[in-house]
N, C-alpha and C positions, 0 to 999 in steps of 0.2 A: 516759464513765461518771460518775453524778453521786458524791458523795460518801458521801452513804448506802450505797448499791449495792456502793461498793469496801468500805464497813466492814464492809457482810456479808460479802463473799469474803474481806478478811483475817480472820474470827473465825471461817470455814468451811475456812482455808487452816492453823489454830490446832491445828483439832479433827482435821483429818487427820492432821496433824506427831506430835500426840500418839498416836495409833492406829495409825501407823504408814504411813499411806495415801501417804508421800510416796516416789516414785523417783527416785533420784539422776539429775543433768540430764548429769553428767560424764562422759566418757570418760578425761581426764587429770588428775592429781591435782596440782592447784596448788600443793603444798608439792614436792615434788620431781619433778614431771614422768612421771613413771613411768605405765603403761598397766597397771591391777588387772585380773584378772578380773572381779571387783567392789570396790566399799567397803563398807565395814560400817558399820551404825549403831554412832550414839554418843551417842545420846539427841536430846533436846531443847535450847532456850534461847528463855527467854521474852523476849519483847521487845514493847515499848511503842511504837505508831503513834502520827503525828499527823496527820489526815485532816481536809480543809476541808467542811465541809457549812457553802454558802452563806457566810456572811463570819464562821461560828465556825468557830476551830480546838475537834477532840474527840480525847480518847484512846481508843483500842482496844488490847487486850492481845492479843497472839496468841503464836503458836509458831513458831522455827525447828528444820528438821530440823540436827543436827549428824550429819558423816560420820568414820569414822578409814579413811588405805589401810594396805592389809594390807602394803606395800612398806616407806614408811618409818617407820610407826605412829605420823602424826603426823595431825591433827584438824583440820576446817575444815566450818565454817558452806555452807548453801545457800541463800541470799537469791532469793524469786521477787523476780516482774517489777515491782510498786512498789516494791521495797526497795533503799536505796542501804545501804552499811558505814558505819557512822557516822549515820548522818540518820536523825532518829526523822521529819522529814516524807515522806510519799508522793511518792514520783514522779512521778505525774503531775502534781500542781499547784507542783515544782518547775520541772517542765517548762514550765507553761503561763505562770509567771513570770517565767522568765529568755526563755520566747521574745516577751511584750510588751515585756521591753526593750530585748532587741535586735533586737526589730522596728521598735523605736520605736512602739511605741502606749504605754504607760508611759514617762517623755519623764524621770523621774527614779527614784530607788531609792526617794522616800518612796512616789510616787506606786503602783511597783509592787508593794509590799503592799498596795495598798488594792485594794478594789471598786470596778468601773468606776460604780458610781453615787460614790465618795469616800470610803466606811467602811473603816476599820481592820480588816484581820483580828485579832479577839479571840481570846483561849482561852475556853474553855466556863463554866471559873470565874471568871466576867465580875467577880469581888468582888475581886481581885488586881489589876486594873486590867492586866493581862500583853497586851500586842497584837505583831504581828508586826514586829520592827525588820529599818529598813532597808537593815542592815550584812546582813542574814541573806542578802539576797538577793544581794549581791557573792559572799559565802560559795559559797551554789548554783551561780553562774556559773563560779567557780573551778573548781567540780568537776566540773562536766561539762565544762568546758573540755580539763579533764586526763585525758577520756576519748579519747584522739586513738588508739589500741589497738586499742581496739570500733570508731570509725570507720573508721580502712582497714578490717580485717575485712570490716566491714557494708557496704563501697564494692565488697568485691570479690564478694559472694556476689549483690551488687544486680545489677553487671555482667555475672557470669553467669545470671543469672536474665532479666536484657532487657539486652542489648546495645545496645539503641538507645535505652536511658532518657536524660529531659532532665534528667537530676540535676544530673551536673557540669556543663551550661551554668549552671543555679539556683546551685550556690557558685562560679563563677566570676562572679557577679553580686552576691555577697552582700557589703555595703557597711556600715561600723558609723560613725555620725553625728559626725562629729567635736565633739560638744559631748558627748560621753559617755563621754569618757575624758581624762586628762591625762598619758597617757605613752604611749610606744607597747608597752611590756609591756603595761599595760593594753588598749590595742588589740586586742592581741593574744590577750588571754585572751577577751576579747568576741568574736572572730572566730570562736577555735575553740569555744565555747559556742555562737555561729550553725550553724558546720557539723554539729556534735553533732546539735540539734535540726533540721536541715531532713535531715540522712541518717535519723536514726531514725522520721522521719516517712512516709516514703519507704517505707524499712524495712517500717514496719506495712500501709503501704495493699499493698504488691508481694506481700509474703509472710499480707495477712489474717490478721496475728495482733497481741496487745496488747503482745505483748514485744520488747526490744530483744535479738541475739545473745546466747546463752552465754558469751560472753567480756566480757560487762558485766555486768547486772543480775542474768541467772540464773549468772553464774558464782561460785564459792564461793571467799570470802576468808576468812583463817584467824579 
């Protein structure tokens, strides 16, 4: 999906959250575990995207649904499928980032904020002079790294859905450059940022859908 395209679905994903159009994705309430009959709304909370069209970054404003359970009458957000907690960037072009570099086709951290022709990703308000640093992208790696959660999960519904998938020979192959890290913690975080991105890839194509499990992206953090 290009980047325009996502900015319409988050500013139509906005207009639903406020009318109410949006159904809770949960069965289990992540503040204390407990199984509701339902949850209740709890309003809205706006929140600010940062979506790449072409080598600008742009803001979009949208809406999330907020939920309370009726159990412990405590309150938590429902983040869709481009929303990470914390990151006003999109999802998928974090995704497409941290997998050039641990694919090695982005060979450095400067180079993988740039555009494969060499341009900086800028923000919109190009008079700020504001472009996308290269610390940002360690950032990103970090976090999907420390999704390892959603990966078993997503390993075991993959398994049973095809038993004979060539996944696990794919990260049992999956190799990170040794000029791309100077420790092996670092390695390491690079590793599980690889497995991240090559199960949720997996993920999309088995189950034809744009989202990664409930228990990552759609699932609700407080």
């Amino acid at each position: 999906m290009n980047g325009q395209g996502l900015m319409e679905r988050i500013i139509a994903y906005g207009q639903r959250a406020i009318h109410q159009q949006i159904a809770c994705a949960l069965a289990v309430c992540p503040c204390c575990g407990g199984r509701p009959v339902r949850f209740g709304r709890h309003g809205v909370r706006k929140r600010l995207f940062l979506v790449f069209v072409q080598a600008v970054i742009e803001e979009v404003d949208s809406y999330l649904t907020r939920w309370k359970c009726p159990l412990c009458r405590r309150t938590f957000t429902q983040y869709p499928w481009w929303a990470i907690p914390h990151k006003r960037y999109v999802l998928p072009f974090i995704e497409g980032r941290c997998g050039a570099y641990v694919e090695d086709t982005a060979r450095t951290y400067a180079s993988g904020v740039h555009t494969p022709e060499g341009l900086p990703f800028s923000h919109a308000d190009a008079d700020t002079g504001r472009e996308l640093a290269a610390s940002t992208l360690w950032h990103w790696v970090t976090t999907l790294g420390g999704m390892s959660e959603a990966v078993r999960g997503a390993l075991e519904l993959i398994k049973q859905k095809d038993p004979s998938t060539g996944l696990f020979r794919e990260l049992g192959r999956l190799r990170i450059r040794a000029g791309q890290y100077r420790s092996t913690a670092r390695q390491q975080q690079l590793h599980r940022c690889g497995e991240r991105l090559l199960v949720a890839r997996a993920y999309r194509a088995l189950f034809e859908v744009d989202h990664f499990p409930v228990f990552e992206t759609d699932f609700a953090f407080r």
